[in-house]
N, C-alpha and C positions, 0 to 999 in steps of 0.2 A: 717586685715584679707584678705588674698590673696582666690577669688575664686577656687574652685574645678576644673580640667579641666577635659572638657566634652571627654568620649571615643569616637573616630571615630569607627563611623556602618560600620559594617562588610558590603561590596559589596554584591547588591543584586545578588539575584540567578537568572541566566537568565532563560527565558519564558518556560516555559514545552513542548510549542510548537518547538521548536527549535532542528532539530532531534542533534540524538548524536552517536559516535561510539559505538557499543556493549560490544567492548574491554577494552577501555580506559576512554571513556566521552564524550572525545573531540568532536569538530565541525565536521559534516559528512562532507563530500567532494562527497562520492560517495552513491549510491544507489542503491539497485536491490531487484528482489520478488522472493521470494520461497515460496512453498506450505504450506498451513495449514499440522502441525503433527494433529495427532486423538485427541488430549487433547484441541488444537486449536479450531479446527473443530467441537466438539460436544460443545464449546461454543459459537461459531458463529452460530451455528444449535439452540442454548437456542434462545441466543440474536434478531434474527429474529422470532423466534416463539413469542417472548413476545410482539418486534415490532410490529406485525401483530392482536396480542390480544387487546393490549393498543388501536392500530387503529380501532376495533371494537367494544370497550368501548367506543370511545369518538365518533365515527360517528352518525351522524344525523339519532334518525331511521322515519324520514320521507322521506328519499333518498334511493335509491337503494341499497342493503347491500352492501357493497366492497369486490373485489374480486382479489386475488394475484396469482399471478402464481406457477410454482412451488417450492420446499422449493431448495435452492443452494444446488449443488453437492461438494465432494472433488476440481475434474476438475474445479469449477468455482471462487475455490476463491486464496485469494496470499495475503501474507505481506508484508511490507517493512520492509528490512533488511539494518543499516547505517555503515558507518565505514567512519575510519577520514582520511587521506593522508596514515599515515604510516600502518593502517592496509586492505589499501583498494585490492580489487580484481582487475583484468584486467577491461578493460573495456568491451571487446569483451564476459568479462563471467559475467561481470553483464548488458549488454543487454540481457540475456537469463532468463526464470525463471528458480530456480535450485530447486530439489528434498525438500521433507519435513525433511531430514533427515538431508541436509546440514550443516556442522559445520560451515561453514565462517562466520565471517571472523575468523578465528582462523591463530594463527602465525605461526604454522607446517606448513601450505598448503599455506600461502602467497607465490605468489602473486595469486595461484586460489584459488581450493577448492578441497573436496574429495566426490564429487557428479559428474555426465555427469547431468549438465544441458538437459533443453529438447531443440530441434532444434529450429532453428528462423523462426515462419513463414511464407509462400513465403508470395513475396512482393502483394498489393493490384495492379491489373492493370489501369494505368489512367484510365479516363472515354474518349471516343473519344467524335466528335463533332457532330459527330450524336446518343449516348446515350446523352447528354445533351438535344439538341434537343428534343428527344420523351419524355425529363421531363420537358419540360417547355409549357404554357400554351400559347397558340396560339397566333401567334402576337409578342412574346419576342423573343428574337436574340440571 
């Protein structure tokens, strides 16, 4: 009696963490953020409310209540958008954030998109050597 031979396992599925292109699957290569759309956005607006509740469910009430600032605007938040080599954007238009509405990567608009991203903005200016100075504590160099 010859034994049964065993199937080879199927390759496992790689990491969830592992971004991927929105297109195809594949390995991102590139990267860039656009805005929450409104369907995003009033679930980031959930998601932070309940964070904040759960945080006052479980706080010590022999300590000071906890106190959070204000709830994030449209303006303050962004996703990450992935694509692989062949569906990627410029690079010059994914340093930019681009529009909530933005389709990219979509294969029509390769190698941009059908959005005016927003401008890039200005650069921060160094610190000179006397703004260093007036932050450091008397005596450091």
């Amino acid at each position: 009696m010859t034994p049964a031979p065993q199937p080879t396992p199927a390759p496992a599925p790689p990491p969830a963490s592992v971004p991927r292109c929105r297109l195809c699957g594949q390995h991102a290569v590139v990267s860039w953020q656009r805005r929450l759309t409104g369907e995003e956005f009033t679930a980031h607006l959930a998601w932070e409310q309940d964070r904040r509740d759960r945080a006052l469910q479980l706080a010590d009430p022999q300590l000071p209540a906890q106190t959070f600032g204000p709830m994030p605007q449209p303006e303050d938040c962004t996703t990450m958008v992935f694509a692989c080599a062949k569906h990627a954007i410029g690079l010059d238009a994914a340093a930019r954030i681009h529009r909530a509405a933005c389709t990219a990567p979509s294969a029509r608009d390769l190698p941009g998109c059908d959005c005016t991203p927003e401008p890039v903005p200005p650069p921060i200016p160094e610190p000179t050597a006397a703004d260093v100075a007036a932050l450091l504590s008397p005596g450091w160099v």
